[in-house]
C-alpha positions in Angstrom: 11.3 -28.5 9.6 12.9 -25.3 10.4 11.5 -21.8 9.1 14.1 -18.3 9.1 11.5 -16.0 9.6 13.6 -13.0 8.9 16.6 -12.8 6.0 17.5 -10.3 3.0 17.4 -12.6 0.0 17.6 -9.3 -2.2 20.6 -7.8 -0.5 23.6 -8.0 -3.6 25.5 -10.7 -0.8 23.2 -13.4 -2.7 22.9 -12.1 -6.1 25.6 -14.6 -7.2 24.6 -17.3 -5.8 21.2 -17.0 -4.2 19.2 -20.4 -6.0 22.1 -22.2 -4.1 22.2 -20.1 -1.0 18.1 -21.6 -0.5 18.8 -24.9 -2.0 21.5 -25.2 1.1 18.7 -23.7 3.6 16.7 -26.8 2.3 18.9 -29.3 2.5 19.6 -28.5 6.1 15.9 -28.8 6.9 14.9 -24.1 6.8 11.9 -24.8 4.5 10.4 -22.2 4.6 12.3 -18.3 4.6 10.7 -14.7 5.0 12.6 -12.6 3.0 12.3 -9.4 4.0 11.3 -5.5 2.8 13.7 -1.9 3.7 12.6 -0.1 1.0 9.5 0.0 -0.4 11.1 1.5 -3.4 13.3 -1.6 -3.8 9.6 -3.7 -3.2 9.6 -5.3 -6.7 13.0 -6.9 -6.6 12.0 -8.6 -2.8 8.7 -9.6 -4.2 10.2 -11.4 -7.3 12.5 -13.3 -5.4 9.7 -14.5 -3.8 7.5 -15.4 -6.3 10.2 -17.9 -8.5 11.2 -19.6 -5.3 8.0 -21.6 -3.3 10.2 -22.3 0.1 10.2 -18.0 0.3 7.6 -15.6 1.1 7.9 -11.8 1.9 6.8 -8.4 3.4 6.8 -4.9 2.5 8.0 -2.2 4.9 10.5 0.4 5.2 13.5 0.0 7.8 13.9 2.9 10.2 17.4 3.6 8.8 15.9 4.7 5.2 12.6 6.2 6.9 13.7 9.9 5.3 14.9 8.6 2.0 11.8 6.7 1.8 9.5 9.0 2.9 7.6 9.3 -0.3 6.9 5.9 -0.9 5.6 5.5 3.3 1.8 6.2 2.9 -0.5 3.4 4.6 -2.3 3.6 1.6 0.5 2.6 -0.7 1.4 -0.2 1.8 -1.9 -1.5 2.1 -1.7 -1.8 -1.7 1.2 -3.7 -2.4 -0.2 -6.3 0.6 -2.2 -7.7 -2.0 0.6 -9.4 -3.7 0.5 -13.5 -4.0 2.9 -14.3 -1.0 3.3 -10.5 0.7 2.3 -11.9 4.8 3.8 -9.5 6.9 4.5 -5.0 7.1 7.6 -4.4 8.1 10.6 -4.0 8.7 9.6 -1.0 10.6 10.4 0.6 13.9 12.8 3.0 15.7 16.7 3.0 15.6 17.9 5.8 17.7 21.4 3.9 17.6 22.7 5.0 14.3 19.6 7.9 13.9 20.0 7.5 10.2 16.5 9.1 9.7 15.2 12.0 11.8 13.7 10.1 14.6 9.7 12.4 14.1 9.7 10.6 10.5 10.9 7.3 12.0 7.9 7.3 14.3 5.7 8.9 11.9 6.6 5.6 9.7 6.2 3.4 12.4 2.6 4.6 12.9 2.0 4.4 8.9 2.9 0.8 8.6 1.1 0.0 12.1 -2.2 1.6 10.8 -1.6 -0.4 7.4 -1.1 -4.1 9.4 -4.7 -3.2 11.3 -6.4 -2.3 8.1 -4.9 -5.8 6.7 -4.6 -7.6 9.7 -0.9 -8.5 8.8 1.3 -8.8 11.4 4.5 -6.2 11.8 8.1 -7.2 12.0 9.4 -4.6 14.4 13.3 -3.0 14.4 14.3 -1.5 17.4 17.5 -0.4 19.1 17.7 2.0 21.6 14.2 3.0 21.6 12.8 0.8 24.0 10.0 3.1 25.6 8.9 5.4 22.1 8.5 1.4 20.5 6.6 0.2 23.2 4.6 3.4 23.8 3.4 3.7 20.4 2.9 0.0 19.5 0.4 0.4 22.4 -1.1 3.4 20.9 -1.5 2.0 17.9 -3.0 -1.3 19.2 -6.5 -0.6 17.8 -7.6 -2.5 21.2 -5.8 -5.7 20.7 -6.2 -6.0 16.5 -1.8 -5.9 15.9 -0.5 -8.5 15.9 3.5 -9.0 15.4 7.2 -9.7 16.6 10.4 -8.2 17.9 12.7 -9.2 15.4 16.5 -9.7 16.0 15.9 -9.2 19.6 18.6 -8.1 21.5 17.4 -5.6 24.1 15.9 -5.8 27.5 14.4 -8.5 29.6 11.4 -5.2 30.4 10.9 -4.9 26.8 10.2 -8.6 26.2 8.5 -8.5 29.2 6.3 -5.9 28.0 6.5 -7.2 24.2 4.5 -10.5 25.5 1.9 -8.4 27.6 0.9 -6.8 24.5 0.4 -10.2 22.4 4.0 -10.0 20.4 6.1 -12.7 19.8 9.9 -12.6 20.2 12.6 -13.5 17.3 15.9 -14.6 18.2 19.0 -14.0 16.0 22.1 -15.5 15.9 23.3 -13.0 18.7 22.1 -15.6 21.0 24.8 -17.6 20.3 27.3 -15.8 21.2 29.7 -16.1 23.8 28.8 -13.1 25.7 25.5 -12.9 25.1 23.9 -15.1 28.6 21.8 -12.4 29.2 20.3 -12.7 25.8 20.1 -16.6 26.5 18.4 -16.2 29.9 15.8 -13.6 28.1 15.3 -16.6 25.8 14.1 -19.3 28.6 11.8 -16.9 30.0 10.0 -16.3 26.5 7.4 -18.8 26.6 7.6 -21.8 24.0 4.6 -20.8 22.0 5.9 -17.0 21.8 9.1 -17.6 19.7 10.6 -17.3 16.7 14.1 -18.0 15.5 15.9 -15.9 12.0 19.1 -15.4 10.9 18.7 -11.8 9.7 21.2 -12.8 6.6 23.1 -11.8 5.7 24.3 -10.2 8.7 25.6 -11.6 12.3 26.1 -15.1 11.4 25.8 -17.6 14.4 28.6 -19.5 16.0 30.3 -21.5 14.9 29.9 -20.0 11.4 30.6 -16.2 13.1 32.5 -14.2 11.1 31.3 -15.5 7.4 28.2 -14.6 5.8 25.3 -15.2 7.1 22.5 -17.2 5.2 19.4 -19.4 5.7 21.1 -22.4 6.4 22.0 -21.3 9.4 19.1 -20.8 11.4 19.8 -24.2 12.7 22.5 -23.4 14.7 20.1 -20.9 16.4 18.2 -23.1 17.0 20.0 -25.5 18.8 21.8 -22.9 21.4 17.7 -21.9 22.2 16.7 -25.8 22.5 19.8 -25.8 24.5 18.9 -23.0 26.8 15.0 -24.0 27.4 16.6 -27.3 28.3 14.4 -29.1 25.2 15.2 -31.1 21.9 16.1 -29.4 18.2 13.1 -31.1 17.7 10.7 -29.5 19.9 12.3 -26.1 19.3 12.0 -26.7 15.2 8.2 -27.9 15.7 7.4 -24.8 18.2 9.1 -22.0 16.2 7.6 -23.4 12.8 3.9 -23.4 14.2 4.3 -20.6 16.5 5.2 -18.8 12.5 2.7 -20.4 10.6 0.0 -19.4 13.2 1.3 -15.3 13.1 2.3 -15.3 9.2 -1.4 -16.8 8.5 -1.1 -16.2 5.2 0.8 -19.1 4.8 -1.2 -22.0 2.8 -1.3 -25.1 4.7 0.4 -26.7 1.6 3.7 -24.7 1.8 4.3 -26.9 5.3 5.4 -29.6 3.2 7.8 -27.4 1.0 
């Protein structure tokens, strides 16, 4: 089995069509899906999808980009609340986008903090956005360490050999999107063999950047496979040993997981 530990299940791209859109991630072996919080004002819709589909779980979080309009709703408190859910197992996404700098960046670091605090008080881990913030996201995931207690990922990783580098020194695990697969992206690929086996993940981040050979369309579930195989094909191993790795190297960080939802 195959798990796509990041996707938008909530985002109006699926609302026509979303029972088939996991029925195909199914059938094509993703059996488990981590659909994924921006807003926490937005929270209920996530959390229902959630709970009427057993292969999907979720988190709660605010994305950098909405870190202003959200600010309200960004209180560790209020996070650490809505972790007690049936099926919430991660905080996030959260981090630092200095790319687009659609909130001010103080209140994207100020939220950062908030949901860090919130996944040591619950000892979730974080899903972590960042784009051209490298050093404030590595600085302040270190600050906010709590001497070793976070726990998390780099989601939709796509920056620097250092940052993984220092990503893996602190614990985290690194999530690959389909980015990796494409053509230009050896750099991305070579960052990929040097993450060790038990320290990765694999996502589609649907229903954005869709992997080749499916570039272009939609993304959705069913193609975290295709990820998959460009990352077995760049550590040199089997679908099989990348499916088994990435699926245990989740259910090991997204504890929250019952044994039982292995065989979903």
């Amino acid at each position: 089995m195959l798990v796509d530990s990041h996707c938008h299940l909530d985002f109006p791209d699926f609302a026509e069509e979303r029972d088939q859109v996991i029925q195909r991630a199914h059938n094509a072996g993703v059996k488990l899906m981590l659909t994924i919080s921006t807003r926490v004002s937005k929270f209920d819709q996530v959390h229902e999808i959630a709970m009427a589909h057993p292969e999907v779980y979720c988190s709660v979080g605010i994305h950098p980009h909405q870190a202003q309009e959200e600010w309200e709703h960004s209180s560790t408190e209020g996070l650490v609340e809505l972790t007690k859910r049936p099926k919430v197992i991660g905080i996030g996404e959260t981090g630092l986008d200095y790319f687009y700098d659609s909130s001010p960046r103080e209140q994207q670091k100020e939220s950062f903090r908030r949901h860090l605090r919130a996944c040591v008080e619950t000892d979730l881990p974080v899903i972590v956005h960042t784009r051209d913030a490298d050093e404030d996201t590595i600085r302040i995931l270190r600050e906010e360490g709590a001497g070793g207690k976070l726990r998390g990922l780099l989601h939709c990783f796509s920056s620097s050999r250092q940052l993984a580098e220092q990503a893996l020194e602190i614990g985290f695990l690194i999530s690959f999107s389909g980015i990796v697969t494409f053509k230009k992206s050896e750099e991305l690929r070579e960052i990929a063999r040097m993450v060790p086996i038990d320290r990765i993940l694999v996502e589609t981040d649907a229903p954005f950047l869709a992997p080749v050979p499916m570039r272009g369309k939609r993304n959705e579930p069913a193609f975290t496979v295709h990820t998959a195989g460009v990352i077995a094909d760049a550590k040199g191993i089997t679908y099989e040993e990348i499916a088994s790795a990435t699926t245990a190297n989740f259910l090991r960080l997204f504890n929250r997981v019952p044994p039982a939802a292995v065989g979903a």
